[in-house]
C-alpha positions in Angstrom: 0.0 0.0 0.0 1.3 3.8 -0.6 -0.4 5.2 2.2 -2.9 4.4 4.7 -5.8 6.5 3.3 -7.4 4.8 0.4 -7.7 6.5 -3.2 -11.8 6.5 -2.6 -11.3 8.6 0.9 -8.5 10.6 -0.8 -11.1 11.5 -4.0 -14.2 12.4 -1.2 -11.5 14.5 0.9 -10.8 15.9 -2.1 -14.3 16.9 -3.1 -15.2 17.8 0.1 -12.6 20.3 0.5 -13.3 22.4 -3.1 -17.5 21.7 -2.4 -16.1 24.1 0.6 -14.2 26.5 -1.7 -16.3 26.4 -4.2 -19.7 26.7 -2.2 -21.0 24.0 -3.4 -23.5 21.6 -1.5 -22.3 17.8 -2.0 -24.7 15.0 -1.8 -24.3 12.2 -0.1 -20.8 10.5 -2.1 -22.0 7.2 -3.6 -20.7 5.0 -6.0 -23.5 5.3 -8.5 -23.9 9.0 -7.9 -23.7 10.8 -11.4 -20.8 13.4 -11.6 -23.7 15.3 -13.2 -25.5 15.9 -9.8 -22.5 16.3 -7.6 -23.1 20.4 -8.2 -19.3 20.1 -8.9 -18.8 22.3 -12.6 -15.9 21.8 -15.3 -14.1 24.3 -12.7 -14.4 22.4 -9.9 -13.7 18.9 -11.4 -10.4 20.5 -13.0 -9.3 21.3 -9.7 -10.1 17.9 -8.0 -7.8 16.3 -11.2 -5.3 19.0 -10.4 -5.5 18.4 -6.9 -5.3 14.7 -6.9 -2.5 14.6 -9.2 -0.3 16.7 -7.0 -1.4 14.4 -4.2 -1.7 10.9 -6.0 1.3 11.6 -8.8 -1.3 10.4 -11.6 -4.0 11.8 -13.4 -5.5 8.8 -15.4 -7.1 11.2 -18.4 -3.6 12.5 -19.6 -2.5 8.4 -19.3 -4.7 6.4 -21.5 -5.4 7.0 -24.3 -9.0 6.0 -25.1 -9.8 7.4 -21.5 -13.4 8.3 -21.6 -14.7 10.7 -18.9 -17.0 8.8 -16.4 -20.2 9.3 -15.5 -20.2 8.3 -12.3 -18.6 8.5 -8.7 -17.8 4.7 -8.9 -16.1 5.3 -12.0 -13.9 8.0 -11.6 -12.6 6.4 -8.6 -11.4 3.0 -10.4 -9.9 5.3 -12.8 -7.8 6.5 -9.9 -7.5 2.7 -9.1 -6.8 1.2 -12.2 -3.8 3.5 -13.0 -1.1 1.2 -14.0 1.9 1.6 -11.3 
């Protein structure tokens, strides 16, 4: 393991803290949430890849290729996951 905080708790942190910034009231962080309805805009969600990368050292839309956006919460946490090492 890299660290004892999981990618998952890293990514809600994450969100948590620019919902803060950002004023932006979260719902409840689940899996099959739709990035559509997290209130998060294309501002905020460039920030959380920014942020993450300085934190995690990857940013899995830069690395593949064929990377598609996801759609939802569940998603763009295994494609924090799923980042080759």
């Amino acid at each position: 393991m890299r660290c004892t905080m999981s990618v998952k708790s890293k990514i809600f942190s994450a969100m948590e803290q620019i919902a803060e910034e950002q004023k932006v009231t979260l719902p409840p962080l689940e899996d099959d949430l739709s990035l559509n309805e997290t209130g998060f805009d294309s501002l905020a969600f460039a920030i959380l890849v920014a942020r993450l990368e300085d934190e995690l050292g990857i940013d899995p839309f830069t690395v593949a290729e064929d990377a598609a956006f996801p759609s939802t919460l569940g998603e763009f946490v295994r494609a924090y996951e799923n980042v080759p090492a």
